[in-house]
C-alpha positions in Angstrom: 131.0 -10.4 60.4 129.4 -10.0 56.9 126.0 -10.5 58.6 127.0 -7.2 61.1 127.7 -5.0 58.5 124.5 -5.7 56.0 122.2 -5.0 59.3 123.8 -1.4 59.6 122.8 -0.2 56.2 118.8 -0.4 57.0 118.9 1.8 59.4 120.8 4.3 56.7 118.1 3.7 54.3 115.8 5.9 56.4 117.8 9.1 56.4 117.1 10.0 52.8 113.8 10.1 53.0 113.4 11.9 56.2 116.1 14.7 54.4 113.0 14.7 51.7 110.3 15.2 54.3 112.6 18.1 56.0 112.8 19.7 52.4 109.1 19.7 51.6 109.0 21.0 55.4 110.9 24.1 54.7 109.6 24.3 51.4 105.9 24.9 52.9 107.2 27.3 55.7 109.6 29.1 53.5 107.8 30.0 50.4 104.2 28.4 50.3 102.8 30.0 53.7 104.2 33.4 53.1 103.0 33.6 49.2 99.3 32.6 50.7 99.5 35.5 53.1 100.1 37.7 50.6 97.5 36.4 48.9 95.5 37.2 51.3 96.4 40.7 51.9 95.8 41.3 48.5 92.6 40.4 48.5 91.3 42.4 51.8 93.0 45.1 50.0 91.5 44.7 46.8 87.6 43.9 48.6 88.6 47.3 50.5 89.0 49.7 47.6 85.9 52.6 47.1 85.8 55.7 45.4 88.1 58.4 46.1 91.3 56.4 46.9 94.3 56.7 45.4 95.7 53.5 43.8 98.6 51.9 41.5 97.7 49.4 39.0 100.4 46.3 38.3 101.5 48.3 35.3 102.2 51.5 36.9 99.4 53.4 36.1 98.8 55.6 38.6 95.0 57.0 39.6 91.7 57.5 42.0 88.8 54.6 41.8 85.2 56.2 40.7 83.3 53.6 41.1 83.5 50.1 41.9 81.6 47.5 41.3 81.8 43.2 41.4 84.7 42.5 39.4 86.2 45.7 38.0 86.8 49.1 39.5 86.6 52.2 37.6 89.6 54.6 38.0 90.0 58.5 36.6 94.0 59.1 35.2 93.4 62.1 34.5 90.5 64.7 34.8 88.1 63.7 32.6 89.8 60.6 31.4 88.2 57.2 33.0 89.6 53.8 32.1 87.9 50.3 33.6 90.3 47.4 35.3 90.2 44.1 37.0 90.4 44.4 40.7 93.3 42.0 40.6 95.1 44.9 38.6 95.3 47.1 41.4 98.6 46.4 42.7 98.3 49.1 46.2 96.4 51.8 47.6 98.8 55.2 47.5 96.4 56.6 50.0 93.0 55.8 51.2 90.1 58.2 50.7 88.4 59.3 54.4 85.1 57.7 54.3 82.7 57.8 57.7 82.8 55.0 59.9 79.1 53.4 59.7 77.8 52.7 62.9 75.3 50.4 63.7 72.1 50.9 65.2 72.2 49.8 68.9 69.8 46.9 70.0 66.8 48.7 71.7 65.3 46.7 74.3 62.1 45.0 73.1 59.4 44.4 75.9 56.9 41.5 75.9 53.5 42.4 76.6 51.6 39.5 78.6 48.2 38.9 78.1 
């Protein structure tokens, strides 16, 4: 009888670690995933920005980019006034400047000549 009740405790010793692997589980899906996304959004949004649109900065300060360039992104406050900030600053666009949608060229139809 001692024998039947030390074999039942082996199969017990599996159910903590699987509660671990269901915590790191919904750890991942809960938190990691959705903080890469955003990531990720930020980054198109950020890759996005040209001149004329109206942005926020992560401090609040709001303003219109002038010119934008690898790593920083030049932004008028006020008229006259231009200040220089990371991309990363830029927290969101407030409202995107109308730019022309660039279309490209369609693929004329090259003919071989045969000799």
């Amino acid at each position: 009888m001692l024998y039947a009740a030390a074999s039942g405790g082996g199969a017990g010793s599996l159910t903590p670690i699987l509660m671990i692997a269901l915590l790191f589980g919904v750890m991942y899906f809960m938190m990691i995933r959705p903080q890469q996304k955003r990531r990720r959004e930020a980054e198109q949004m950020q890759s996005a920005l040209g001149p004329g649109d109206e942005v926020v900065t992560i401090g609040g300060l709001h303003g219109t980019v002038t010119a934008v360039e690898d790593e920083t992104v030049l932004l008028e406050i006020a008229p006259g006034v231009q200040t220089r900030f990371a991309r990363p600053a830029v927290a969101r666009v407030v409202k995107q400047a109308e730019r022309p949608e660039t279309i490209e060229p369609a693929a004329e139809d090259v003919e071989t000549v045969k000799e």
